[in-house]
N, C-alpha and C positions, 0 to 999 in steps of 0.2 A: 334583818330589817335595815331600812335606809339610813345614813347619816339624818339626812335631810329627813325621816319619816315624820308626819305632826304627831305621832304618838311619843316622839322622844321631847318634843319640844322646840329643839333648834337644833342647826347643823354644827359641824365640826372644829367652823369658823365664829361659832359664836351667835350664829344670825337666828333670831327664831322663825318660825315658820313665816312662812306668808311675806319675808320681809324685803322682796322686790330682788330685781334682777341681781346677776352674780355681778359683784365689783372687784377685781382683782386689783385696782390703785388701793381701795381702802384694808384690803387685806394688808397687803404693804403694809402702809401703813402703822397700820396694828399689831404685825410684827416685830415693825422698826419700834414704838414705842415700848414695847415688852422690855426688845433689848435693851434699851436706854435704862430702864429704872433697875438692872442689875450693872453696880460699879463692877471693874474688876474684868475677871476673864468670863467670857459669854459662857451660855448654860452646855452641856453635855451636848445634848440632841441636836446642838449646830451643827458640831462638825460632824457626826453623822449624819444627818441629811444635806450637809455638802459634798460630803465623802460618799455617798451612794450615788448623788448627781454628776459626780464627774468619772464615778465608775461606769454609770451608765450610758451618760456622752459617750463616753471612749468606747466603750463596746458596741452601741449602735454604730460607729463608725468602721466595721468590719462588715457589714454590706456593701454588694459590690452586686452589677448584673454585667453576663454575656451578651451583648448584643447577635442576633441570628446572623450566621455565615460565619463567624468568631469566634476563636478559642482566648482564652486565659491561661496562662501559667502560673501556676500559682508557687510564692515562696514564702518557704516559713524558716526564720532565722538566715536569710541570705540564701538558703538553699533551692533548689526549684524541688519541686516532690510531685506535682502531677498538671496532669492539662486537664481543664477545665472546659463541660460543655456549654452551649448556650442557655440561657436561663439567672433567675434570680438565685445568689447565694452569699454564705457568710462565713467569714475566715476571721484569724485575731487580728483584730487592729493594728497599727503600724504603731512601733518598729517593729514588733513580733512577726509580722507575716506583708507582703504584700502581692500584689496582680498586676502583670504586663497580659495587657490585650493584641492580638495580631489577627489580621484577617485570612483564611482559609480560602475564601469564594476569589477574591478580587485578585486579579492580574497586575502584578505590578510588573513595572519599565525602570531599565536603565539604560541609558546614553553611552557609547563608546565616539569620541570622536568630534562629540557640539552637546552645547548644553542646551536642555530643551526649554525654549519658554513659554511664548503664547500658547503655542500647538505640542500635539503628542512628540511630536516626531518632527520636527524644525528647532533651530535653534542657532545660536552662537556658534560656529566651529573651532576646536581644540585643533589647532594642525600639530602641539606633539603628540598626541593620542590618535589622530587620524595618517599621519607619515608614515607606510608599514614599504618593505621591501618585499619583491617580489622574486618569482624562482630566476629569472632570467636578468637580475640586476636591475628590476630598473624599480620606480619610485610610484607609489600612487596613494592618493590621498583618501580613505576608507573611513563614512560614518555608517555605522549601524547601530541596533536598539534589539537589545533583549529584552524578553518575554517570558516571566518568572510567575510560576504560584507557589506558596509556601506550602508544606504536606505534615510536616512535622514542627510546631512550634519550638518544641524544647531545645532542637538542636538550633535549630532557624536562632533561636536568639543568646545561646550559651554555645555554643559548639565552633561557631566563630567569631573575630571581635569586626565588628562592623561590620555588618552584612551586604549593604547595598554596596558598599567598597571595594569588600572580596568579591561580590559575583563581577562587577565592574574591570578588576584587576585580571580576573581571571579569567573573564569572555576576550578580554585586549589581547593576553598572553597568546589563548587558540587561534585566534584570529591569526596573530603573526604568523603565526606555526605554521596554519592552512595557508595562507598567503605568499610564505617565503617556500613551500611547496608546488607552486601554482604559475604560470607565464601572467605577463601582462592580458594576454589575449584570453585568458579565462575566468577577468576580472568584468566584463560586461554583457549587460542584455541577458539572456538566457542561460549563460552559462553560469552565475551566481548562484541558482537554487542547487547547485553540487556542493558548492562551497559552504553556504549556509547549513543543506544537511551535516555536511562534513564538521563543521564549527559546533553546533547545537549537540551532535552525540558526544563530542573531543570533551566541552563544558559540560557535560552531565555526568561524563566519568569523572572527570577532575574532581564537583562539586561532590561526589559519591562517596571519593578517596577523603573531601573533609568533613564528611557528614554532615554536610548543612541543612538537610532537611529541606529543600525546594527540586522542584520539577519545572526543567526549562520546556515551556509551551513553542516557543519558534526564535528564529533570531531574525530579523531583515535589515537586508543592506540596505540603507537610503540614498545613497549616491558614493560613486566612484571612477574619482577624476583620475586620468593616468598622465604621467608627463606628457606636455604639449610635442617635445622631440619624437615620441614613439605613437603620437597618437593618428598619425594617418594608417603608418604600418599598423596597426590595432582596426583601422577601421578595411584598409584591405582582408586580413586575415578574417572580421568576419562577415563580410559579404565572399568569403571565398570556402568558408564552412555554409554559407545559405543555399551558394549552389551547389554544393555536396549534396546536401542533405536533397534539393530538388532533381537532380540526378538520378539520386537515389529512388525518390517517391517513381518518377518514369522509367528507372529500368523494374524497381515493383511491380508497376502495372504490366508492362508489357510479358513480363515471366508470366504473371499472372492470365496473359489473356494465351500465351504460349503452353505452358505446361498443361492445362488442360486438353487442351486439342491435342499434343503428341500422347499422353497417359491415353486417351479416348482411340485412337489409330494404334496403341501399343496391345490396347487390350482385343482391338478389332483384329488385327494380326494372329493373336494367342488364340483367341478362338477359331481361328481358320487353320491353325495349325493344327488345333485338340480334332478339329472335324475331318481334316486330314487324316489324318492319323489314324482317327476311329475308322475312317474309310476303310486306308489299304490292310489296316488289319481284320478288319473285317472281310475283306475280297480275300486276304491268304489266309484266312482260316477254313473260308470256304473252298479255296480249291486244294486245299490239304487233305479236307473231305472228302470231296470230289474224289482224292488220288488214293484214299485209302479205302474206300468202295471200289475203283476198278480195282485197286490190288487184290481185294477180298476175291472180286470176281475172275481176274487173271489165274489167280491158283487154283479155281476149277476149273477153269474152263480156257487155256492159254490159247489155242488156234481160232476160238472163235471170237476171242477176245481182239486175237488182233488182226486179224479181216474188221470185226466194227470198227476197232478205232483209224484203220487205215482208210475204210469208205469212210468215216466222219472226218476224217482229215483232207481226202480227194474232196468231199463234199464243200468244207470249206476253201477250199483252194482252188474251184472250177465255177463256185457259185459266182464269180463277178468277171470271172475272166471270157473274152475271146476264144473260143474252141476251132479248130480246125482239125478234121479225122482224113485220115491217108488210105485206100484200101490196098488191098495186099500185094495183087501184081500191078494196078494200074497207078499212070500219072495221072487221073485226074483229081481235083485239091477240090472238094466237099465243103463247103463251110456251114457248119449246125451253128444257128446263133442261141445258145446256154442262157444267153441272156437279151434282155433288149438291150441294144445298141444308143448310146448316146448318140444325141441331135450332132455333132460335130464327127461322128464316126463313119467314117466312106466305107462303102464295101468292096472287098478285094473281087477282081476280077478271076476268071474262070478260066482257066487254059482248055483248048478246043484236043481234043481225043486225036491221037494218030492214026493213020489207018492203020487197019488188019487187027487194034485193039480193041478192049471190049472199052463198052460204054460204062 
């Protein structure tokens, strides 16, 4: 049943039913007056219900919420003891325990070189932090901007003392390193993104080595002035890599439009070779046959073998030639034409018979 129930009669404060809105001044009040009419030290039940309101203060004050993309680390007695997800939660109160929040999602930036102000990436220039020496002695003034996400809270914020400090010190340091490895001439235009690679893996070992707990996302150079004494010779050198490189692109193509065409005539070749080949093996196969058929037929039949082959050899030997036949005692010279005479072929003259021989 209710404090307030009207079967009790009145509430807990005294008020009987019905007796209009809650007043919390006149409770007051009414408490304050209690107090008053005991001289001396206040009754028991004060400081217990002061002592449970200021336990309870204090303990509600160990909520705390994740915001989303953000961790918490949570410590208890100075200690860090675990990462915390996003969400609403509750830990002991401080001093006993408390929570450092860091963001997860967001990229954060640091400056080597100028400090940044209005914009991401402009600023103030540091020329001692920007002054690096290069492989070939000479001088040039480097700002660039790393590009960091945190992975690991716990190290990210115990693991080193000052975070954005050490990556800072640390990106300058590789930088040197790459730098004082490097000519003037590899300090501009296109030839930077070697550098930057080179810088971004050197710093992500480093930072590994002190477990910091971050993953460097990119580094970029924002500008890189070289001394004015070297900088025509900087500007020959790279218009003298431009036309390398376009050199290059035209004897590509031209290979390109060449090796084709001789591999195409190489393999036209090979095939004329293979058809060759198949030819006259094929013609000395067949007259290998050829020879070991008459042989088969020479060893039965040797005399008659070689009268054939001798008419098939007169045969081919008379078939295109000029014939002339002699008879036995006369001069006169007979000409049988074996063949027709080509258009450009005279015919030989006939000597006239002597007397008292025969015609």
């Amino acid at each position: 049943m209710g404090w307030n129930d009207p079967g009790r009669g009145q509430d807990p404060w005294g008020r009987k039913s019905g007796a209009g809105p809650f007043d919390l001044d006149a409770i007051i009040q009414r408490l304050w007056r209690r107090l008053r009419r005991h001289r001396g030290a206040p009754p028991r039940w004060v400081f217990g219900v002061t002592g449970f309101a200021v336990i309870a203060g204090w303990l509600v004050t160990g909520f705390y919420s994740v915001p989303q993309g953000d961790r918490a680390v949570l410590l208890e007695m100075g200690r860090a003891t675990r990462v915390v997800r996003p969400g609403a939660h509750w830990r002991w109160p401080t001093p006993l325990a408390s929570d450092r929040v860091v963001s997860i999602r967001q990229v954060h930036v640091v400056a080597v070189g100028y400090r940044p102000m209005s914009k991401l990436y402009e600023g103030e220039p540091a020329p001692a932090e920007a002054a690096m020496l290069t492989g070939d002695q000479g001088v040039v003034r480097l700002q660039f901007a790393v590009q960091y996400r945190i992975v690991d809270p716990r190290r990210y914020l115990f693991n080193i003392d000052h975070p954005r400090k050490t990556i800072t010190r640390a990106a300058e340091a590789v930088m040197r390193q790459a730098v004082a490895d490097s000519p003037s001439s590899d300090l501009g235009g296109s030839q930077q993104r070697p550098l930057e690679a080179s810088t971004k893996a050197g710093l992500q070992r480093l930072l590994d080595r002190y477990r910091a707990g971050v993953h460097i996302v990119a580094i970029k150079i924002q500008k890189a002035t070289p001394p004015k004494t070297v900088l025509a010779a900087i500007e020959k050198v790279v218009r003298a890599r431009e036309d390398v490189k376009r050199y290059m692109s035209e004897a590509q193509a031209y290979s390109d439009s060449v090796i084709p065409k001789a591999r195409s005539d190489g393999a036209t070749q090979v095939d004329r070779a293979y058809a060759y080949r198949a030819r006259v093996v094929a013609k000395a196969e067949a007259n290998s046959a050829r020879f070991l058929a008459l042989a088969r037929i020479y060893a039965r039949a040797p005399f008659v073998t070689r009268e054939r082959l001798l008419i098939d050899a007169m045969t081919q030997v008379y078939r295109k030639a000029h014939k002339v036949v002699l008879s036995g005692g006369s001069h006169a010279v007979i000409h049988i034409p074996m063949a027709p005479p080509t258009p450009a072929a005279v015919a030989p003259k006939v000597s006239e018979p002597k007397a008292g021989g025969r015609p």
